[in-house]
C-alpha positions as CSV (number, residue, x, y, z in Angstrom):
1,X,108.9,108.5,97.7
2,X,109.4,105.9,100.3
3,X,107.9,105.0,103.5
4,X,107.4,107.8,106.8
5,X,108.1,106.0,110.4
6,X,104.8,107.9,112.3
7,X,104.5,107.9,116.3
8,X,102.1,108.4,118.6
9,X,103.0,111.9,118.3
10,X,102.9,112.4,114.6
11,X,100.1,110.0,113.8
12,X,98.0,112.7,113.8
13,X,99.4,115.3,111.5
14,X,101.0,112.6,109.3
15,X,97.6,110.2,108.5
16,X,94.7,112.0,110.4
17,X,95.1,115.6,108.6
18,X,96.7,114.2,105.3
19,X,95.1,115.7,102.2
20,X,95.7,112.3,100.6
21,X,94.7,108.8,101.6
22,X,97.5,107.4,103.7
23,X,98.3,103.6,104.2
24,X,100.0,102.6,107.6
25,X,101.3,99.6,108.1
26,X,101.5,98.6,112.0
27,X,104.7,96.2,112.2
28,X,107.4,95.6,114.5
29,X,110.9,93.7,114.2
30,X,109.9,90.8,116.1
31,X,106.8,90.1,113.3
32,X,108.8,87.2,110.8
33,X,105.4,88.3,108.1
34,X,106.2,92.1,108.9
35,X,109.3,91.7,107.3
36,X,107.8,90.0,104.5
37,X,105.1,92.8,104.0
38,X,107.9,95.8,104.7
39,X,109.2,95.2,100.6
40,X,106.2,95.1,99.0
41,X,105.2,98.2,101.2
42,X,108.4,100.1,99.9
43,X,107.4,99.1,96.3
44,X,103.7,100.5,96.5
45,X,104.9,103.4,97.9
46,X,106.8,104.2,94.8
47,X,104.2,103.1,92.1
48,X,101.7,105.5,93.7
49,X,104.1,107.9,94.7
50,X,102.2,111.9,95.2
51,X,98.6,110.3,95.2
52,X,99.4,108.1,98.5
53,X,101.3,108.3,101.7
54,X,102.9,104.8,103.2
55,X,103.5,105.5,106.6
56,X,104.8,102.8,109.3
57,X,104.5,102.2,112.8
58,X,106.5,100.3,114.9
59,X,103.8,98.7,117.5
60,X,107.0,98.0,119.7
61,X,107.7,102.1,119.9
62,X,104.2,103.3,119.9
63,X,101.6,101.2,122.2
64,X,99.4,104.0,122.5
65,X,98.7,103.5,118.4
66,X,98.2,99.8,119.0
67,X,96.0,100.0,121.6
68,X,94.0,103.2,119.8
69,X,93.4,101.0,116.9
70,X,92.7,97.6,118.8
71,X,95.2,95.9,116.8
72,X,95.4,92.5,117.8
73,X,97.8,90.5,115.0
74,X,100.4,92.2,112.9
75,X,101.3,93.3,110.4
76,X,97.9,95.3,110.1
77,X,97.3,97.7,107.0
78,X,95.1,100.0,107.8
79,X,93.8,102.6,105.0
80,X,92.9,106.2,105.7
81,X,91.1,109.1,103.7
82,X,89.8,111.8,105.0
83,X,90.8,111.2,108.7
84,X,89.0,108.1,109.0
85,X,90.3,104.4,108.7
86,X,88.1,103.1,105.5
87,X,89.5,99.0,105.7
88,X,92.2,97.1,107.3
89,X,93.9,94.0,106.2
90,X,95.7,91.5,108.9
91,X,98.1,89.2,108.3
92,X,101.5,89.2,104.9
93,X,99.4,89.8,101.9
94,X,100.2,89.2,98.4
95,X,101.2,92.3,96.2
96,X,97.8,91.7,94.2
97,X,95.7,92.2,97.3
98,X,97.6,95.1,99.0
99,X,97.2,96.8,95.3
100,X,93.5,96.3,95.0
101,X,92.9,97.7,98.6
102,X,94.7,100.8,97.5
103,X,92.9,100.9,94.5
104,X,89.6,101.1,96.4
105,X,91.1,103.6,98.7
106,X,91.4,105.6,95.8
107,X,88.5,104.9,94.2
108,X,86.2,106.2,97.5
109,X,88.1,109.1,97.8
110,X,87.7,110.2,93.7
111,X,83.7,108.9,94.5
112,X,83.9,111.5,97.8
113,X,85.0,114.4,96.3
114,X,82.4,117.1,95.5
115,X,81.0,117.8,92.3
116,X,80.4,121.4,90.8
């Protein structure tokens, strides 16, 4: 599995309605730390392949995203369960930290899921 490109007209059914937790990854070609971010995206997205979506969106292509989410520096990670945006991180991040913040992802949505 590999990365989606979402737009304001998929965003929606792609992150919003997914039944798992979805990471997006707000970037455009401009953003010199974007393209730093873009490989380690492509690697997560295979290491956690069927239990999370990695979904990008080019701010350039999609203002009505940006502006939706007030994102105001990119890249910006934001991390979805459920519909709802549960963290965000700004700025290149190391591998280590992107990992742990999917790793929490995951860990809410095991801690939200009903019992019984």
């Amino acid at each position: 599995m590999s990365t989606t490109d979402v737009t304001d007209l998929t965003f929606e059914a792609e992150v919003l309605r997914s039944e798992v937790p979805v990471v997006v990854d707000f970037w455009a070609a401009w953003c010199g730390p974007c393209r730093l971010v873009a490989p380690v995206i492509e690697e997560l997205s295979e290491e956690y392949s069927g239990r999370v979506k990695f979904v990008k969106v080019d701010t350039e292509a999609n203002p009505g995203l940006f502006e939706d989410f007030k994102v105001q520096s990119i890249p910006y990670i934001a991390f979805f369960t459920g519909g709802e945006m549960e963290n965000s991180l700004i700025g290149a991040r190391p591998k280590a930290v992107l990992r742990e913040a999917v790793e929490e992802l995951l860990a809410a949505t095991v801690d939200d899921t009903p019992q019984g």
